[in-house]
N, CA, C, O and CB atoms as a CASP TS submission, in Angstrom:
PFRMAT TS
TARGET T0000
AUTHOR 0000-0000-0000
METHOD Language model
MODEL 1
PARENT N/A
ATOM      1  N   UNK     1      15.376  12.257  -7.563  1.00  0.00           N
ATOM      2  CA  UNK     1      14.790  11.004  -7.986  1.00  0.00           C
ATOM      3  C   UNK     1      14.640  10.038  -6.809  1.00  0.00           C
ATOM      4  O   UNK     1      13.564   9.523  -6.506  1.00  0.00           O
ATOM      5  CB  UNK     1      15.636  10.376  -9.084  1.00  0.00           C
ATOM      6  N   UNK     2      15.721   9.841  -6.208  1.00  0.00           N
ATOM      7  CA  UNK     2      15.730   8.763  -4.991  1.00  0.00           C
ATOM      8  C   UNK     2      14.952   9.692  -3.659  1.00  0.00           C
ATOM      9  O   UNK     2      14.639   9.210  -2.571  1.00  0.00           O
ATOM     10  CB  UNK     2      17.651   8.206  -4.535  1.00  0.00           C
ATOM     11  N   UNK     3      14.812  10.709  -3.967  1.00  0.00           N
ATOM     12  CA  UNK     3      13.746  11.205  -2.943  1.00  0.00           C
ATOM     13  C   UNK     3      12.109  11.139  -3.165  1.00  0.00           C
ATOM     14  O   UNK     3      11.131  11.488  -2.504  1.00  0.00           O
ATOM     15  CB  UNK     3      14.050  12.636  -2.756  1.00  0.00           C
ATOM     16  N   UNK     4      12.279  10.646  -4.163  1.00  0.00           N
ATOM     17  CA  UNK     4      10.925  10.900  -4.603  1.00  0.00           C
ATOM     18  C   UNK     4      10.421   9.506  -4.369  1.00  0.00           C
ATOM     19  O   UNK     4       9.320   9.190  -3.918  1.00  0.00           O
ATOM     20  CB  UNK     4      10.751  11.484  -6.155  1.00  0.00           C
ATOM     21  N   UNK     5      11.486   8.657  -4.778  1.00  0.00           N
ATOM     22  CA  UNK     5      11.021   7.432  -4.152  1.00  0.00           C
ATOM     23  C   UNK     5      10.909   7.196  -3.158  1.00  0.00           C
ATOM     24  O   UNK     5       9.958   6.417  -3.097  1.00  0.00           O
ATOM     25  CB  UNK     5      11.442   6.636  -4.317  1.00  0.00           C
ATOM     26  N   UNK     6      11.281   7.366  -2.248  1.00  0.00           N
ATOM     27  CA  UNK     6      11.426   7.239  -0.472  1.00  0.00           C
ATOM     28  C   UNK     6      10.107   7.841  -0.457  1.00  0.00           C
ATOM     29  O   UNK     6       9.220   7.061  -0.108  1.00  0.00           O
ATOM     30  CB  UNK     6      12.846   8.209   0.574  1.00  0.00           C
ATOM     31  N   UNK     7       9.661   9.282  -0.805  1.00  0.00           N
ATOM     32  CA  UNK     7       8.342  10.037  -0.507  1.00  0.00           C
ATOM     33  C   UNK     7       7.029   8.809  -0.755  1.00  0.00           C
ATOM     34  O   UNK     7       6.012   8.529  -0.121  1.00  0.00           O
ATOM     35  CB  UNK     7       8.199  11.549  -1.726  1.00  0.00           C
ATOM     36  N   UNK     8       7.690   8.264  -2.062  1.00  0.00           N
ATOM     37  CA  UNK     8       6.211   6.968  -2.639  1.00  0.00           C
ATOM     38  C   UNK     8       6.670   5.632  -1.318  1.00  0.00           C
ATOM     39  O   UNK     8       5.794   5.496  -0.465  1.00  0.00           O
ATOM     40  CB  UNK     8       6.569   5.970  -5.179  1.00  0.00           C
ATOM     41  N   UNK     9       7.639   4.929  -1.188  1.00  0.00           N
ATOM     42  CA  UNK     9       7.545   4.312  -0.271  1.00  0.00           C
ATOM     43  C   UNK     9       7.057   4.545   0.950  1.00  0.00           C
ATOM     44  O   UNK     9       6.069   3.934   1.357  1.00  0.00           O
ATOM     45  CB  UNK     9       8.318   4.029  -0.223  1.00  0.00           C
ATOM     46  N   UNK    10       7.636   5.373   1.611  1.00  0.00           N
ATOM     47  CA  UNK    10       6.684   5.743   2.695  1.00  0.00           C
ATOM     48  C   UNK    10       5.202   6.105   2.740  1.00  0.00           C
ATOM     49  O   UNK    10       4.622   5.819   3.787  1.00  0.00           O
ATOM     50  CB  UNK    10       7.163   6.669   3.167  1.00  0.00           C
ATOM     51  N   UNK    11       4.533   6.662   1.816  1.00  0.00           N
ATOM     52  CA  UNK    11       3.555   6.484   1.658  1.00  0.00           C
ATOM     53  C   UNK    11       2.902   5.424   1.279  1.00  0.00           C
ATOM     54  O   UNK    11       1.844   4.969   1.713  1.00  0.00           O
ATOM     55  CB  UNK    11       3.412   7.112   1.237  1.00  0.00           C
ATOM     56  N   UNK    12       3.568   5.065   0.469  1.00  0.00           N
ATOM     57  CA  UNK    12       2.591   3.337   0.548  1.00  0.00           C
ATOM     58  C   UNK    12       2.800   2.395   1.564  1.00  0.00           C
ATOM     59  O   UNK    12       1.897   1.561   1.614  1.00  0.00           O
ATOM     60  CB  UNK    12       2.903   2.276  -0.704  1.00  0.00           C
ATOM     61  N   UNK    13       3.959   2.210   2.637  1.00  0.00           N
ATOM     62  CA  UNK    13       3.766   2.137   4.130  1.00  0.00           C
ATOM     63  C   UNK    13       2.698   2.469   4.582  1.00  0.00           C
ATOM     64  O   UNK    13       1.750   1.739   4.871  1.00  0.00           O
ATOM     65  CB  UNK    13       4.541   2.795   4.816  1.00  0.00           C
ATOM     66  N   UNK    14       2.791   3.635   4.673  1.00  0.00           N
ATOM     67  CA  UNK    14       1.479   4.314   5.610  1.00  0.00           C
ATOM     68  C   UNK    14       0.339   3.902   5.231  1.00  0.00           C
ATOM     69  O   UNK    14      -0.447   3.805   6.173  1.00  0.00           O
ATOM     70  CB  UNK    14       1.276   5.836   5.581  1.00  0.00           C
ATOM     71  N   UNK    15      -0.165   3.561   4.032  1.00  0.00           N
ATOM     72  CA  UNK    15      -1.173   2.960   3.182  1.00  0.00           C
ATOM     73  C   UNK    15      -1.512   1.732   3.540  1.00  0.00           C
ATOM     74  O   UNK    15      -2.669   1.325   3.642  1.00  0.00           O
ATOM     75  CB  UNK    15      -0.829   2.904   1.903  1.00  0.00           C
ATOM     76  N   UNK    16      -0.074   0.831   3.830  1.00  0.00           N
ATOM     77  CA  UNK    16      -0.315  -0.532   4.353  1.00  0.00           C
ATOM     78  C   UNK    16      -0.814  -0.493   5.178  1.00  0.00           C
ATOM     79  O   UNK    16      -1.974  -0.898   5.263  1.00  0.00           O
ATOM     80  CB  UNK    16       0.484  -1.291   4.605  1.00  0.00           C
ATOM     81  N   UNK    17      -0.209  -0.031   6.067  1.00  0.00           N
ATOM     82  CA  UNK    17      -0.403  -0.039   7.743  1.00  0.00           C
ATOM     83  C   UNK    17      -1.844   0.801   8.095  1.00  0.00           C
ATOM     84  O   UNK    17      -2.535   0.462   9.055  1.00  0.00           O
ATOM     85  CB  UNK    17       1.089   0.870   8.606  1.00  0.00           C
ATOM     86  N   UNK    18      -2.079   1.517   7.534  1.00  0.00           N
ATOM     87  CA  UNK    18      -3.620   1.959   7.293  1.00  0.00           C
ATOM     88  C   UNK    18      -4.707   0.767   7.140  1.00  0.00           C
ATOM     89  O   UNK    18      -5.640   0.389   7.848  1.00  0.00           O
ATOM     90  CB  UNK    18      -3.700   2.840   5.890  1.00  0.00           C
ATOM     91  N   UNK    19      -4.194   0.361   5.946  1.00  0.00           N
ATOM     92  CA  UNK    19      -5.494  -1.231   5.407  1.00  0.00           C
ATOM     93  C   UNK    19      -5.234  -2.337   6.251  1.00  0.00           C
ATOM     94  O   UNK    19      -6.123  -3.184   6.333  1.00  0.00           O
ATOM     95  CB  UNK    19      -5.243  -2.095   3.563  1.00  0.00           C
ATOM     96  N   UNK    20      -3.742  -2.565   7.171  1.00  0.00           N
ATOM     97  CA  UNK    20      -3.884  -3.311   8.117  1.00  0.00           C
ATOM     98  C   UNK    20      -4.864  -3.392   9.239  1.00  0.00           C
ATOM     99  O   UNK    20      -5.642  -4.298   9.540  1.00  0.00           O
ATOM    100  CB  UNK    20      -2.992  -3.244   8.468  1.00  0.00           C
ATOM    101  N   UNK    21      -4.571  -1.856   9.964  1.00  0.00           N
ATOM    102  CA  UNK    21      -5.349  -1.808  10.942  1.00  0.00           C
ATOM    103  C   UNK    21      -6.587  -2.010  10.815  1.00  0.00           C
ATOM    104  O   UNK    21      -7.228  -2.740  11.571  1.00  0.00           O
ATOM    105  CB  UNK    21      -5.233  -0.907  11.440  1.00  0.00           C
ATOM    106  N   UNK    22      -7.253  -1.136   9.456  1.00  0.00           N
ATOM    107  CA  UNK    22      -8.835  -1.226   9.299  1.00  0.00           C
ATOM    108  C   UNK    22      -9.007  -2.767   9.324  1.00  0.00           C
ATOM    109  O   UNK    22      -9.700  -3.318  10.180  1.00  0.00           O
ATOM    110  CB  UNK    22      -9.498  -0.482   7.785  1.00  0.00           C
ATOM    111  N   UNK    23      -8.331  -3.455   8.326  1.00  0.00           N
ATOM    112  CA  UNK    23      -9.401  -5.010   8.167  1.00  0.00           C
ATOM    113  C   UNK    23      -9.051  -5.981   9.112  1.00  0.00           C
ATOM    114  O   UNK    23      -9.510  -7.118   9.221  1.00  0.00           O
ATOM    115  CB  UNK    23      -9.253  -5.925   6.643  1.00  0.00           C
ATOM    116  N   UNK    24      -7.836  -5.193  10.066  1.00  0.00           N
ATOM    117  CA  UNK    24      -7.646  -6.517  11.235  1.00  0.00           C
ATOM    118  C   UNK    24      -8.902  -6.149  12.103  1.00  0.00           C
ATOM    119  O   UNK    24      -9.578  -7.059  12.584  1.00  0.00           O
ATOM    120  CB  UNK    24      -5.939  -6.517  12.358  1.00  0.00           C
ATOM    121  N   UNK    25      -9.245  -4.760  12.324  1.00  0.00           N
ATOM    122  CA  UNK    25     -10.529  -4.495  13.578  1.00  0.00           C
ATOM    123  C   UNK    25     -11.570  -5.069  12.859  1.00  0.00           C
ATOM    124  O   UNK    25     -12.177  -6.004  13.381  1.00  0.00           O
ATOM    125  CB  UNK    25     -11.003  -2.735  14.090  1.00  0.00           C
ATOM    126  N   UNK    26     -11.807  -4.774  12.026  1.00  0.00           N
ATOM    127  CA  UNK    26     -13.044  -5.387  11.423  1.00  0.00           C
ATOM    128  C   UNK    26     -13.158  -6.869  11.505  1.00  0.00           C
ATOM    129  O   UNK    26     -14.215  -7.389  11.862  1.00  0.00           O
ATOM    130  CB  UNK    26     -13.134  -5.034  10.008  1.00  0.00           C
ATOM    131  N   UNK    27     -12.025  -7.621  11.162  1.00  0.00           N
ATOM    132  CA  UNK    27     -12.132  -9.065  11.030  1.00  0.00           C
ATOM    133  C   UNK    27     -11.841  -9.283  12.278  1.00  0.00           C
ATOM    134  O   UNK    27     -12.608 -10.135  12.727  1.00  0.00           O
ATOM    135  CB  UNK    27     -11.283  -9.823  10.021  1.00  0.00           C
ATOM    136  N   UNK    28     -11.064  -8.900  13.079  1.00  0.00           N
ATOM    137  CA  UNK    28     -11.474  -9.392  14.701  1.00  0.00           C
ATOM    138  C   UNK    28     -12.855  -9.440  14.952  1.00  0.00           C
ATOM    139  O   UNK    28     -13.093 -10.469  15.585  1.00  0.00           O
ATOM    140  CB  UNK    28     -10.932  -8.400  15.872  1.00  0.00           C
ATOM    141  N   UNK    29     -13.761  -8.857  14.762  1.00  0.00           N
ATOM    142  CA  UNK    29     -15.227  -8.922  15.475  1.00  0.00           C
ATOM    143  C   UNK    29     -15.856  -9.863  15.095  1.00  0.00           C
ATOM    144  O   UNK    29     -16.806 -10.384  15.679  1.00  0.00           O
ATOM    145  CB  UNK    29     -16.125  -7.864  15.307  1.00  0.00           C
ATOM    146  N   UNK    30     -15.143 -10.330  13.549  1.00  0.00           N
ATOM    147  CA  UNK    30     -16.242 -11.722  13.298  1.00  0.00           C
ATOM    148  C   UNK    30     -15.459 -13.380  13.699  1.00  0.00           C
ATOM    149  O   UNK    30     -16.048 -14.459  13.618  1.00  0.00           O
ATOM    150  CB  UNK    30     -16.723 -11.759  11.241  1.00  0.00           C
ATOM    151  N   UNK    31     -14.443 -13.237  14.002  1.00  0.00           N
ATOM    152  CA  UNK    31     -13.639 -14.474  14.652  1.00  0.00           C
ATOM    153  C   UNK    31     -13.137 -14.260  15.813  1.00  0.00           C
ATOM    154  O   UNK    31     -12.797 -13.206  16.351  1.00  0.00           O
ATOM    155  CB  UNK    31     -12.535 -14.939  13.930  1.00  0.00           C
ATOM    156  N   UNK    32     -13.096 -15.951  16.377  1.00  0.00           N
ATOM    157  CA  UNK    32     -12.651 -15.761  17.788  1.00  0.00           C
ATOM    158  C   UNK    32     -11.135 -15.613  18.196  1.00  0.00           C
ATOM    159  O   UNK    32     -10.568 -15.006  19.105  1.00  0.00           O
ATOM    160  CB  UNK    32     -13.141 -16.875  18.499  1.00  0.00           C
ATOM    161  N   UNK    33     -10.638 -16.541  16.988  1.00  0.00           N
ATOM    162  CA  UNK    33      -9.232 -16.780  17.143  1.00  0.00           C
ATOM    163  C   UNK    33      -8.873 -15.796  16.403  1.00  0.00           C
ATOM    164  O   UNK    33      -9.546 -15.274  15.514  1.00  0.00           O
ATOM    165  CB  UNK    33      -8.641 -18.086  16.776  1.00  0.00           C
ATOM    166  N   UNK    34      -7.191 -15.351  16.944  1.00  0.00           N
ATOM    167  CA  UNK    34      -6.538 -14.100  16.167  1.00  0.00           C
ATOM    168  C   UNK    34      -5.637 -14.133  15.355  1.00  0.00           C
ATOM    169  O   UNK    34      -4.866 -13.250  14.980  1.00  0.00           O
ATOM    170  CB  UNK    34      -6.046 -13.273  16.834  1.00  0.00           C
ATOM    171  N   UNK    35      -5.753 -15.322  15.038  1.00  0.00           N
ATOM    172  CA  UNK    35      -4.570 -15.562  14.065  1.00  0.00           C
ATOM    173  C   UNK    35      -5.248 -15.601  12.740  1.00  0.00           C
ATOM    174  O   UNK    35      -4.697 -15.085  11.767  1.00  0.00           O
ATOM    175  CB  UNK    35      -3.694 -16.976  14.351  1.00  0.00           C
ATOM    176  N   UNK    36      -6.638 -16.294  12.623  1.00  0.00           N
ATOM    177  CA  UNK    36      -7.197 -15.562  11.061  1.00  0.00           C
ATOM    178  C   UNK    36      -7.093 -14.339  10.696  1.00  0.00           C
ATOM    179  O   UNK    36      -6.322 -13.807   9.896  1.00  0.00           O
ATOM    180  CB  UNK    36      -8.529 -15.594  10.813  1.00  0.00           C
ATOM    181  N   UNK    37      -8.078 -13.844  11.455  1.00  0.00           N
ATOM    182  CA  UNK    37      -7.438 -11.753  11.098  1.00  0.00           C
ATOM    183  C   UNK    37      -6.917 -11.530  10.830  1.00  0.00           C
ATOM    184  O   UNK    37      -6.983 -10.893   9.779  1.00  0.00           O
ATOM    185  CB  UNK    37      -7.076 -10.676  11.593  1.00  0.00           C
ATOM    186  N   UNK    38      -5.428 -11.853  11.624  1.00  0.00           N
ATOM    187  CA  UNK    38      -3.755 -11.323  11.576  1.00  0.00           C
ATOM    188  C   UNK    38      -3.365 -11.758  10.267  1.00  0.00           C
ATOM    189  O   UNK    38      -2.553 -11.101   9.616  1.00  0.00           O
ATOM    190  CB  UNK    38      -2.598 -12.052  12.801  1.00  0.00           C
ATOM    191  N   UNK    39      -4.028 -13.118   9.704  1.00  0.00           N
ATOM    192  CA  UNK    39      -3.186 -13.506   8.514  1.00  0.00           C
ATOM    193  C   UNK    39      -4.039 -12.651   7.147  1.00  0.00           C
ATOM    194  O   UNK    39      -3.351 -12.253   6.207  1.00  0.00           O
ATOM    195  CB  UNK    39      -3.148 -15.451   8.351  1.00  0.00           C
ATOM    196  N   UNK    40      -5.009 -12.504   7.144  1.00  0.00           N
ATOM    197  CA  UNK    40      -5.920 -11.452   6.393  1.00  0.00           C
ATOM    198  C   UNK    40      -5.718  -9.964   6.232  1.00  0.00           C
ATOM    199  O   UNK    40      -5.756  -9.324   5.181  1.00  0.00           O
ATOM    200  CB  UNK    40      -7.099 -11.484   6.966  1.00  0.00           C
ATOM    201  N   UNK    41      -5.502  -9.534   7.434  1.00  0.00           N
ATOM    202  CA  UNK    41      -5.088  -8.029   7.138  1.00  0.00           C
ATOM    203  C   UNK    41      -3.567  -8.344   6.828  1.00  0.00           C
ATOM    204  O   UNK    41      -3.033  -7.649   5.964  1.00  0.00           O
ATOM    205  CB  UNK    41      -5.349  -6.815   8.547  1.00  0.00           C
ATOM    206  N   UNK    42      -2.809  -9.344   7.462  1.00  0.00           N
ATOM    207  CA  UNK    42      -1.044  -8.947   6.458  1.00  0.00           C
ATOM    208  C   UNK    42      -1.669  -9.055   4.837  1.00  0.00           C
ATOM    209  O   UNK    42      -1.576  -8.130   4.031  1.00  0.00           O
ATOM    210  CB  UNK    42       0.734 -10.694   6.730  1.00  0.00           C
ATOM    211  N   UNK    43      -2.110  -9.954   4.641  1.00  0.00           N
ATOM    212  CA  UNK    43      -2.748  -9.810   3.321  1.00  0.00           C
ATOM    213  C   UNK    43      -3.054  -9.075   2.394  1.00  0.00           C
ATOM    214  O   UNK    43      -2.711  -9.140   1.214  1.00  0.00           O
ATOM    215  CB  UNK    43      -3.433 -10.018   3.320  1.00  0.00           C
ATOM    216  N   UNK    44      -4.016  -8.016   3.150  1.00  0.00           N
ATOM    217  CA  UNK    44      -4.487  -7.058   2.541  1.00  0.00           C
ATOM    218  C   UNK    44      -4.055  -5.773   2.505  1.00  0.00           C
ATOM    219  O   UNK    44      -4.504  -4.804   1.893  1.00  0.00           O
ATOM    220  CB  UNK    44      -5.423  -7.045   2.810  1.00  0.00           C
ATOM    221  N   UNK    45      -2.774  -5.927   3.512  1.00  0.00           N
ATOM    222  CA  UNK    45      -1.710  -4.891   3.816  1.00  0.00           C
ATOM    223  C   UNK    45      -0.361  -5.008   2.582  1.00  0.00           C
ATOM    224  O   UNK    45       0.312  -4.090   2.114  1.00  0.00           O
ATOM    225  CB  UNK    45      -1.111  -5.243   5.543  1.00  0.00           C
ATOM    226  N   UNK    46      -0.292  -6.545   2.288  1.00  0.00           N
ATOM    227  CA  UNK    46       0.689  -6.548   1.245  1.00  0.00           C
ATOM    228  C   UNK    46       0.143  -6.056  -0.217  1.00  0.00           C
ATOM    229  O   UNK    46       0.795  -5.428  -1.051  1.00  0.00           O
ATOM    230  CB  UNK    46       1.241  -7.984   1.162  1.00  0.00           C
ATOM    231  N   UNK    47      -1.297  -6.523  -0.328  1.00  0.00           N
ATOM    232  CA  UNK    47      -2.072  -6.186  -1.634  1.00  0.00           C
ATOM    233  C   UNK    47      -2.018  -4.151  -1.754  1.00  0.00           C
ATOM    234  O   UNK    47      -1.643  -3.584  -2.781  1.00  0.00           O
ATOM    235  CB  UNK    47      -4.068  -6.999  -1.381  1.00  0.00           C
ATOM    236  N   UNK    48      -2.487  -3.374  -0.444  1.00  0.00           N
ATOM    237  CA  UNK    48      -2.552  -2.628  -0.292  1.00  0.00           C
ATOM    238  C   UNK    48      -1.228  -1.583  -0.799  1.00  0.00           C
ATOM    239  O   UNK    48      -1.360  -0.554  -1.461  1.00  0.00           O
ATOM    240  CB  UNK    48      -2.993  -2.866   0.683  1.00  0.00           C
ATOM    241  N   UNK    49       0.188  -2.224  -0.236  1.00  0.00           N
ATOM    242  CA  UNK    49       1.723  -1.254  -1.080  1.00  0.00           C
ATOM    243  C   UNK    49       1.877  -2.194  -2.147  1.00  0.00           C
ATOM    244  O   UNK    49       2.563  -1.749  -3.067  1.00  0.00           O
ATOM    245  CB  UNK    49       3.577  -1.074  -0.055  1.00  0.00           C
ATOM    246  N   UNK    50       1.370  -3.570  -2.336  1.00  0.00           N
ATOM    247  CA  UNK    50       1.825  -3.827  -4.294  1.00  0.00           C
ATOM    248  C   UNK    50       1.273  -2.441  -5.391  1.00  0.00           C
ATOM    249  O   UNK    50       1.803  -1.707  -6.225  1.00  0.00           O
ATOM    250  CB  UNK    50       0.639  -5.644  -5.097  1.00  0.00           C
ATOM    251  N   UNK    51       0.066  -2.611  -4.869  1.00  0.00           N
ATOM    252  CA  UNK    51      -0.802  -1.717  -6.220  1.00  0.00           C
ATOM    253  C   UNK    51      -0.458   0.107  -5.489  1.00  0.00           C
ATOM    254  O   UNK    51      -0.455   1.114  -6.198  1.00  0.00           O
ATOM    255  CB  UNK    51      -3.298  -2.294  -6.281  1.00  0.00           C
ATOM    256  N   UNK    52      -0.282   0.104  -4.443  1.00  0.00           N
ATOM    257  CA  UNK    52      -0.047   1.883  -3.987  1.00  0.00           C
ATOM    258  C   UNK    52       1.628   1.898  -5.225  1.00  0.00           C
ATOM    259  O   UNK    52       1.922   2.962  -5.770  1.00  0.00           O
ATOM    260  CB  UNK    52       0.469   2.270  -1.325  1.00  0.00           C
ATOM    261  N   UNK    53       2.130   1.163  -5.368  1.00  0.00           N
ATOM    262  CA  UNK    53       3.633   1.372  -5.264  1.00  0.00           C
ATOM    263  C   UNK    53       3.582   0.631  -6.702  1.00  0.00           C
ATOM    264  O   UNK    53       4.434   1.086  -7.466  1.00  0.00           O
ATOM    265  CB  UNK    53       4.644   0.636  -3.785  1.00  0.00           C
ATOM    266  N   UNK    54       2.886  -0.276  -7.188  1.00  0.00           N
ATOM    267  CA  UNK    54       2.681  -0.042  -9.178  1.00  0.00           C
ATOM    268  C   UNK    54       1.915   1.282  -9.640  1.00  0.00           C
ATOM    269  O   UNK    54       2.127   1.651 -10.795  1.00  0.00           O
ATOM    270  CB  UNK    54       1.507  -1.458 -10.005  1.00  0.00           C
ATOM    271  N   UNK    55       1.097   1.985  -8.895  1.00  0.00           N
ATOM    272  CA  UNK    55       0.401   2.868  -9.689  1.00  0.00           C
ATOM    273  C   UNK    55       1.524   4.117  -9.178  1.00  0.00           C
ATOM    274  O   UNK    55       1.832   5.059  -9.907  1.00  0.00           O
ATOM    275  CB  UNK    55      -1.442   3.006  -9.333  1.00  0.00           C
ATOM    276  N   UNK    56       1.764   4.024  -8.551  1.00  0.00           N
ATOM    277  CA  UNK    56       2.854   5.537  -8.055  1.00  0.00           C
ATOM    278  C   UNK    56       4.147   5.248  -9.197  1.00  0.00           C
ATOM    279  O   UNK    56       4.644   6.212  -9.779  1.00  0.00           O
ATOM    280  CB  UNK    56       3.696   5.454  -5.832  1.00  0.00           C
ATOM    281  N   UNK    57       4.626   3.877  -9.451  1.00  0.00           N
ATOM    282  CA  UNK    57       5.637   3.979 -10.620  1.00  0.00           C
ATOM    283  C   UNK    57       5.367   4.166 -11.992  1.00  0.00           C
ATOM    284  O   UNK    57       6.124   4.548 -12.884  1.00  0.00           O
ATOM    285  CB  UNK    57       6.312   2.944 -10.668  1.00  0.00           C
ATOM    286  N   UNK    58       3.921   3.771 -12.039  1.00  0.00           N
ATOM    287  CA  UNK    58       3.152   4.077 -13.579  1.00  0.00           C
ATOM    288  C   UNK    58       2.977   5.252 -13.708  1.00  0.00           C
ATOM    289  O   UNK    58       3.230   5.719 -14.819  1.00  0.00           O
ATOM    290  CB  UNK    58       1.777   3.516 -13.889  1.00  0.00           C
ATOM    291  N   UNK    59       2.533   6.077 -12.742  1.00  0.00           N
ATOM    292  CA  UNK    59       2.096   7.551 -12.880  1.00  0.00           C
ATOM    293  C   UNK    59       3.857   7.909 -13.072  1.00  0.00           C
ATOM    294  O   UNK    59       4.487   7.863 -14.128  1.00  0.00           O
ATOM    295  CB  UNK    59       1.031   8.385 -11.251  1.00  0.00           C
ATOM    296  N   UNK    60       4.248   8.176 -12.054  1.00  0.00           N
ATOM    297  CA  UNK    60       5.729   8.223 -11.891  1.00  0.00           C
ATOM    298  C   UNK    60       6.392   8.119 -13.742  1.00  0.00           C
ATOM    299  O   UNK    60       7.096   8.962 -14.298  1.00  0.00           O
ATOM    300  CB  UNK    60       6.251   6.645 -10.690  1.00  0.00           C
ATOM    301  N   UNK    61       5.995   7.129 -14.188  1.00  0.00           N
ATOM    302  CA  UNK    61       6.825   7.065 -15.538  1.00  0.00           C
ATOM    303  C   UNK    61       6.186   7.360 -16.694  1.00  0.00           C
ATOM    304  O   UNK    61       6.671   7.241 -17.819  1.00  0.00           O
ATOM    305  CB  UNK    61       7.366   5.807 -15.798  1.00  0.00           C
ATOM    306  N   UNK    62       4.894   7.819 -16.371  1.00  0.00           N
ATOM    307  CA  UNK    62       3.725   8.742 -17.321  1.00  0.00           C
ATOM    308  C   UNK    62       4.432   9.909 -17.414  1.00  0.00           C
ATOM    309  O   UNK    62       4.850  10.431 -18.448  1.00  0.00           O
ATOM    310  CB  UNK    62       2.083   9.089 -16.635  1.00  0.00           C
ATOM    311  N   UNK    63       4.572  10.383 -16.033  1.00  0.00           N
ATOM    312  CA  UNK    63       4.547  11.986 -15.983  1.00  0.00           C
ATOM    313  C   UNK    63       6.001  12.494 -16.395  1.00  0.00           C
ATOM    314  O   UNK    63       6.173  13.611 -16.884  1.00  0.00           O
ATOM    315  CB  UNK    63       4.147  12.585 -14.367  1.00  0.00           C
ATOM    316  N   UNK    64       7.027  11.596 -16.162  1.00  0.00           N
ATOM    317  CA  UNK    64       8.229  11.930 -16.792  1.00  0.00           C
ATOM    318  C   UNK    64       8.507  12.265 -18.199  1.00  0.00           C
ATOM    319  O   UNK    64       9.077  13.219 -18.729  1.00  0.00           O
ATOM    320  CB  UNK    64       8.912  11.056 -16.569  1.00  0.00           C
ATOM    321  N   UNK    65       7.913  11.152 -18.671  1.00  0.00           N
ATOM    322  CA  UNK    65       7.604  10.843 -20.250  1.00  0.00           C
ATOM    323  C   UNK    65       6.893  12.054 -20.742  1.00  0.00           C
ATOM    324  O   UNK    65       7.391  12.716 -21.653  1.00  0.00           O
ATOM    325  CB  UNK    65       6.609   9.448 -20.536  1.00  0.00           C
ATOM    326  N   UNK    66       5.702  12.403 -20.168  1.00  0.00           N
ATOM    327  CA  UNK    66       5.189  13.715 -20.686  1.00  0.00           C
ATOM    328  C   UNK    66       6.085  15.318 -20.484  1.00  0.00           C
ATOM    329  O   UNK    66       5.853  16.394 -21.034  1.00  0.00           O
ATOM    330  CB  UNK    66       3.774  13.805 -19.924  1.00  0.00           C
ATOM    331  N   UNK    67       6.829  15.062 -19.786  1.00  0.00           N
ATOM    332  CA  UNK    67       7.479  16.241 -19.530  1.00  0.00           C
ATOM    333  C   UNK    67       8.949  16.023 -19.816  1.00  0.00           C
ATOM    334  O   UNK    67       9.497  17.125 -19.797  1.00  0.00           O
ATOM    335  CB  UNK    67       7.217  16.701 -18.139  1.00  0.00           C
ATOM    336  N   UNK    68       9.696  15.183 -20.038  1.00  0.00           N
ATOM    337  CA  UNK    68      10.602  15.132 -21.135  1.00  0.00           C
ATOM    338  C   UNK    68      10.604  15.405 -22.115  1.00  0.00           C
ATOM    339  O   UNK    68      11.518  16.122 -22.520  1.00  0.00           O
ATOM    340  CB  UNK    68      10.912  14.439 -21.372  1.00  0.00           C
ATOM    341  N   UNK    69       9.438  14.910 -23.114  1.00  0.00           N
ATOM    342  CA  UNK    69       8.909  15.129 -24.487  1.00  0.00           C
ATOM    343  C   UNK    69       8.353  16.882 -24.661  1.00  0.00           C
ATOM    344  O   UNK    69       7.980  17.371 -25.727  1.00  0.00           O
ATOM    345  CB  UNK    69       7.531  13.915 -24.704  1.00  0.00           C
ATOM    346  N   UNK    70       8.392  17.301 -23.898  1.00  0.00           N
ATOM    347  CA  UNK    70       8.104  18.797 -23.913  1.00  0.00           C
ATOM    348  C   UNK    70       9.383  19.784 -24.312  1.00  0.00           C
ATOM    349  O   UNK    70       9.234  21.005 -24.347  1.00  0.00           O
ATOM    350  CB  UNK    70       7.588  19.191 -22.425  1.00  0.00           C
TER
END
């Protein structure tokens, strides 16, 4: 169980840090200063493991449920 979580955390890490990098390069090219970007991709890096890491516990407590009941 607690491995399985670590497996979903880290992956939704990697997920963050994925949607970080993309929308900080991207939003660097359209501003000069770097501190907008920076505050946009943490942004979209936190939005990015909320919902990786609600849908991995929803599935997560779907699939238990279906296979308990079996």
């Amino acid at each position: 169980m607690y491995a399985i979580f670590a497996l979903v955390v880290f992956f939704c890490l990697f997920a963050s840090l994925m949607a970080f990098l993309i929308t900080y390069n991207e939003y660097a090219q359209h501003y000069v200063e770097k501190q907008t970007p920076r505050k946009m991709a943490l942004e979209a890096a936190v939005f990015t493991f909320c919902v990786f890491l609600l849908l991995s516990l929803v599935v997560g407590f779907l699939l238990n449920k279906a296979f308990v009941s079996q």
